[in-house]
N, CA, C and O of each residue as an XYZ file, in Angstrom:
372
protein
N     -22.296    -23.240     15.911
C     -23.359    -22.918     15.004
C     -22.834    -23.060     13.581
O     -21.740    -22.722     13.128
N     -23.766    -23.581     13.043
C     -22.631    -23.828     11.385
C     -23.239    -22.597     10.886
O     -24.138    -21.888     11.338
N     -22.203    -22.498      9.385
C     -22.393    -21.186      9.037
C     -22.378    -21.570      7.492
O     -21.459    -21.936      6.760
N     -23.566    -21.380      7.293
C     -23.805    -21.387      5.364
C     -22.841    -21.047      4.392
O     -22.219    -19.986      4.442
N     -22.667    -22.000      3.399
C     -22.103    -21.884      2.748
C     -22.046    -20.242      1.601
O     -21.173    -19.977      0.775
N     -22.765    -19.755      1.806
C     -22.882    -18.299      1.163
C     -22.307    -17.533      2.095
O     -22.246    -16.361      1.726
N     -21.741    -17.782      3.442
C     -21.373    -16.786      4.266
C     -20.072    -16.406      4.722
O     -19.584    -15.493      5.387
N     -19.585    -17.705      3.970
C     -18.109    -18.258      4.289
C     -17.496    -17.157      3.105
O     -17.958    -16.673      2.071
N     -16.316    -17.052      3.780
C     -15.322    -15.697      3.083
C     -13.938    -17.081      2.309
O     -13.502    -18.080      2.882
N     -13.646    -16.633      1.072
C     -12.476    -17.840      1.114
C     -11.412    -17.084      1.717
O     -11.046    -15.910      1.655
N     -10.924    -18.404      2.486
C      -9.110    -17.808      2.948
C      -9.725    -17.543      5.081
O      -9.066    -17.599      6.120
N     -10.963    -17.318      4.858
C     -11.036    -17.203      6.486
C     -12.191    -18.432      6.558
O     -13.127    -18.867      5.887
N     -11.576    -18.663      7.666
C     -12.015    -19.938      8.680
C     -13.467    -19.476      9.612
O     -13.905    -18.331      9.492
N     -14.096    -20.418     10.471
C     -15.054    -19.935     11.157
C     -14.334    -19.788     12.391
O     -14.630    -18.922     13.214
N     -13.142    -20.834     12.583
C     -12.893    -20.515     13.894
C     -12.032    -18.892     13.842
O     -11.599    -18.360     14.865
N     -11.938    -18.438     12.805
C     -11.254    -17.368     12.946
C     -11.705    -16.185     13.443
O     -10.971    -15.227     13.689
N     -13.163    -16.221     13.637
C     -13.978    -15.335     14.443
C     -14.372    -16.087     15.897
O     -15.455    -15.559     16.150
N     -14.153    -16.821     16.750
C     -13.922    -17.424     17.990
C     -13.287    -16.758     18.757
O     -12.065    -16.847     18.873
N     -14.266    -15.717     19.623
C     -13.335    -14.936     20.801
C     -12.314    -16.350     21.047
O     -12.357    -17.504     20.621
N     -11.475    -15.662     21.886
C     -10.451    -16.451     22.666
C     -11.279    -16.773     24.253
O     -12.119    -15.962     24.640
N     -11.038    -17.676     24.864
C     -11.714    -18.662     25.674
C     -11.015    -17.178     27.058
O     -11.514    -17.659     28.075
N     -10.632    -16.510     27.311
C      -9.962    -15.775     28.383
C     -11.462    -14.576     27.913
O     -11.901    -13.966     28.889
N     -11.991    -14.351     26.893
C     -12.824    -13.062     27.142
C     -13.891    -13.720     27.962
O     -14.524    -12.789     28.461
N     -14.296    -14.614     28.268
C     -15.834    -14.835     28.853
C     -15.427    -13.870     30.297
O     -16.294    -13.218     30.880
N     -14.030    -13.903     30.731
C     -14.084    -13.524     31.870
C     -13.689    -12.109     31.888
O     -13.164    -11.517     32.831
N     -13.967    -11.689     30.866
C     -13.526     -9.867     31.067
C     -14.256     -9.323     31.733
O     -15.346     -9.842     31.972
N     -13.839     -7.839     32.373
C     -14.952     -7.437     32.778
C     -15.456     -6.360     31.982
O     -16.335     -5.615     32.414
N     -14.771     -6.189     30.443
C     -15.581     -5.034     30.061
C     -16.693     -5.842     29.001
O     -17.265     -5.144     28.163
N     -17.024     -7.519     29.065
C     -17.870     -8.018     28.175
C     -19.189     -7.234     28.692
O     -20.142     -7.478     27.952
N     -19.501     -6.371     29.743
C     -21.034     -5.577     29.138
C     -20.942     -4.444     29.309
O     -21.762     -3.743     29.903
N     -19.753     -4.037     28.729
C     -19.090     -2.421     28.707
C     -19.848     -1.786     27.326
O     -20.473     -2.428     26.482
N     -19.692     -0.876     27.348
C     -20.095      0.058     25.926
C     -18.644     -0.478     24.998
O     -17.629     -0.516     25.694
N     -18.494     -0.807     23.810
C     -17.415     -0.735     23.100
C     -16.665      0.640     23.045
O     -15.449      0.834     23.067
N     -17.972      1.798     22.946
C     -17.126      2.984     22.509
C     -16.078      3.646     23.933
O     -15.081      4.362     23.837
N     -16.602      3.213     24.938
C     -15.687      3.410     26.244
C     -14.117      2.946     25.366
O     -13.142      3.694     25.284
N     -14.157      2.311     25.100
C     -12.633      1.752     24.574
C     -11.791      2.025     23.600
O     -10.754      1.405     23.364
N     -12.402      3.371     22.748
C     -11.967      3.635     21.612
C     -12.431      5.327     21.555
O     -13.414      5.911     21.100
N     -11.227      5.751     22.239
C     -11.634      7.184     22.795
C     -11.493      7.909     21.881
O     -11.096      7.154     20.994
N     -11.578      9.426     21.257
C     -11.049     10.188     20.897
C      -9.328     10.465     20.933
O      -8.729      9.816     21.791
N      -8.683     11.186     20.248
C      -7.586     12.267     20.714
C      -8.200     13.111     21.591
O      -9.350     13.541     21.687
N      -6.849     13.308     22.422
C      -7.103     14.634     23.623
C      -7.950     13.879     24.935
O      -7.891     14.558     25.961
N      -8.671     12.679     25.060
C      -9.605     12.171     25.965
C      -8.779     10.950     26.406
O      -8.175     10.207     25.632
N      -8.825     10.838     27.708
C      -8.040     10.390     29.190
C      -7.957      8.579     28.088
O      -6.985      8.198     27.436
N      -9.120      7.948     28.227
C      -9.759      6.789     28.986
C     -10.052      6.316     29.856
O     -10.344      5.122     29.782
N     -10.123      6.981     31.089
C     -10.047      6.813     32.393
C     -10.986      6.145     32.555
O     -10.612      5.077     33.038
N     -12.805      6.190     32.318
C     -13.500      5.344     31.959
C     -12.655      3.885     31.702
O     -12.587      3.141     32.681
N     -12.175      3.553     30.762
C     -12.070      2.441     30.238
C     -11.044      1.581     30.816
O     -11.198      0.361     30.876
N      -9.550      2.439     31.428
C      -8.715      2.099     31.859
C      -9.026      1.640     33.399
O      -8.446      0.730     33.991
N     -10.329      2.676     34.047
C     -10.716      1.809     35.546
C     -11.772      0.495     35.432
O     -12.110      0.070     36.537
N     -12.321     -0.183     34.324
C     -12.826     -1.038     34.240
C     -11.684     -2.228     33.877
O     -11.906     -3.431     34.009
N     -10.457     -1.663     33.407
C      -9.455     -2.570     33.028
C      -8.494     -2.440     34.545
O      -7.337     -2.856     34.490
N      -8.885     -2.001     35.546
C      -7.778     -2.157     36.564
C      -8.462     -3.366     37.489
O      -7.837     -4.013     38.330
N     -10.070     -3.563     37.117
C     -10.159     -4.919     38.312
C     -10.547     -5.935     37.044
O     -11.578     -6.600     36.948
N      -9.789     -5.892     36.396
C     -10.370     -7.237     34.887
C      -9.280     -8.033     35.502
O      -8.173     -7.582     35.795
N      -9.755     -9.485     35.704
C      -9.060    -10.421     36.360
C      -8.219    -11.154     34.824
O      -7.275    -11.928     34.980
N      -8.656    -10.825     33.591
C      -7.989    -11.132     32.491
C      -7.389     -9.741     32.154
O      -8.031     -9.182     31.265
N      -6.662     -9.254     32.476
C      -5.951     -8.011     32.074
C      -4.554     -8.137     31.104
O      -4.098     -7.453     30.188
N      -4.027     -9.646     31.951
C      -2.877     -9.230     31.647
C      -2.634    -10.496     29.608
O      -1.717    -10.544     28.788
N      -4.256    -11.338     29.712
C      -4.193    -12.244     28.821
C      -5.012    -10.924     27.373
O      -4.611    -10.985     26.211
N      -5.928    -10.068     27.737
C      -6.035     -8.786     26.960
C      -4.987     -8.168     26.429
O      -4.793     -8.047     25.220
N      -4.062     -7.633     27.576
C      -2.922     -7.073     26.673
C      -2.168     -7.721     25.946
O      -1.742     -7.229     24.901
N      -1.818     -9.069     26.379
C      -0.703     -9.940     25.399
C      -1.383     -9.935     23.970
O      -0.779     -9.806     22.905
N      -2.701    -10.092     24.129
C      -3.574    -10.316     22.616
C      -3.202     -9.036     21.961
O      -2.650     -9.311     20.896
N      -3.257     -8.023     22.108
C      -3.572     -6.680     21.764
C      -1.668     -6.601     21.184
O      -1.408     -6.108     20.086
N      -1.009     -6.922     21.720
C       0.281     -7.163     21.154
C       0.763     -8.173     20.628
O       1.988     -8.281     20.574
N       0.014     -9.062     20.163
C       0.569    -10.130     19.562
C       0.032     -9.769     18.336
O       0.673     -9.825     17.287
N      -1.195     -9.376     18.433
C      -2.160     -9.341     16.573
C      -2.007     -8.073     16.234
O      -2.499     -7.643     15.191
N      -1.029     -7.008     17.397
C      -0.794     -5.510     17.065
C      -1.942     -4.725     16.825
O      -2.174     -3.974     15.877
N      -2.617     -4.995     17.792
C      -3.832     -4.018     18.016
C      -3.599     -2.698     17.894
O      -2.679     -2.337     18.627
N      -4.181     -1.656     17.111
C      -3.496     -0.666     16.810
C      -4.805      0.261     17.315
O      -4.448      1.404     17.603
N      -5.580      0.128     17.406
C      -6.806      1.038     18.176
C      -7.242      1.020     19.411
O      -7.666     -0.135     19.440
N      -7.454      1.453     20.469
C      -8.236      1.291     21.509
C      -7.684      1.138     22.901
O      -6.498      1.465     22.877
N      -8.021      0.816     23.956
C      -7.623      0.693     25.028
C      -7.974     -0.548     25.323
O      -9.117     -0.846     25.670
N      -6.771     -1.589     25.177
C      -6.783     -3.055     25.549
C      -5.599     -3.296     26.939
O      -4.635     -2.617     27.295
N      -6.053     -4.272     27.353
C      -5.201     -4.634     28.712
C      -4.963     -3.270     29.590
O      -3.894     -3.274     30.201
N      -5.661     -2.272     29.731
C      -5.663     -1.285     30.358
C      -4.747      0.094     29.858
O      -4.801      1.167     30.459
N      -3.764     -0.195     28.447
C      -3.031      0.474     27.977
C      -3.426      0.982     26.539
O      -3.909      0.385     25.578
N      -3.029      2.363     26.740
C      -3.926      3.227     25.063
C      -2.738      2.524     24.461
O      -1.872      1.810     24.967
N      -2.987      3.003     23.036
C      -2.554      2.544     21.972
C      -0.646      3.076     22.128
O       0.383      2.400     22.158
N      -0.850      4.274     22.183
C       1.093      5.100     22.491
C       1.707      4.158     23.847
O       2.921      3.962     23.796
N       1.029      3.613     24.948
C       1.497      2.912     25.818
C       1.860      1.795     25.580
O       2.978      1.404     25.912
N       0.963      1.024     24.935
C       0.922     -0.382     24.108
C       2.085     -0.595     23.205
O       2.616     -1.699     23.328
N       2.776      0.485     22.025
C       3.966      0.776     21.400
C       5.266      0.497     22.811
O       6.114     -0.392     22.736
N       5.171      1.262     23.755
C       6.400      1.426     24.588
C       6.047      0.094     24.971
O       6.613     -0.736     24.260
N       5.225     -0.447     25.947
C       5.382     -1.683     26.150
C       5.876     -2.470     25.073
O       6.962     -2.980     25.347
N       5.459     -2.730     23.984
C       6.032     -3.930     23.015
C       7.621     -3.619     22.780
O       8.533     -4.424     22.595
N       7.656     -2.278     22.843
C       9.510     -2.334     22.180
C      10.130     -2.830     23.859
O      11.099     -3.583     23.958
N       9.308     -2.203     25.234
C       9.941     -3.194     26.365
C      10.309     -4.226     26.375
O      11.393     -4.681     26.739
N       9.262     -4.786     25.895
C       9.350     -6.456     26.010
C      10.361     -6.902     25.165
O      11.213     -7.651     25.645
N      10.442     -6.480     23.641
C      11.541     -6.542     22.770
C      12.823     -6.825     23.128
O      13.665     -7.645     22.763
N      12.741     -5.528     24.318
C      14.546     -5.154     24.319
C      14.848     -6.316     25.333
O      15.999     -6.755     25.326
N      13.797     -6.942     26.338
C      13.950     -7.692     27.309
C      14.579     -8.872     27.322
O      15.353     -9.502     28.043
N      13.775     -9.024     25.880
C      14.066    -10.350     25.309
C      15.209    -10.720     24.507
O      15.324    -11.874     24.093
């Protein structure tokens, strides 16, 4: 879809808003967003059992650690889990 010249931001691209080609197959694309962005003190359990049969789980979390997703429950891991995983992978490497 082109996008008018009044709408364009300088410095960002259009493709820079282009889900990534792995969300068509999520399964939380007709989830509530707010399922995913819990409070303090609240599980996600909601959000984390819609992320245990997401057949893209594991292409969610890599995203969520590559662009350092710092909010929410991506690839099935809150945000404090998401920290330990990345310094995992770190030390792995």
């Amino acid at each position: 879809m082109p996008v008018a010249d009044d709408q364009i931001i300088e410095g960002i691209g259009v493709h820079d808003f282009a889900p990534a080609p792995w969300t068509v197959d999520a399964a939380c694309s007709d989830a509530e967003p707010s399922v995913f962005f819990v409070d303090h003190g609240r599980s996600g359990e909601e959000a984390k059992a819609i992320c245990a049969g997401c057949p893209v789980r594991a292409e969610c979390l890599d995203y969520a650690l590559e662009t350092r997703e710092r909010f929410g429950i991506w690839g099935g891991l809150t945000e404090k889990q998401r920290r330990a995983e990345a310094r995992r992978r770190r030390e792995a490497a």
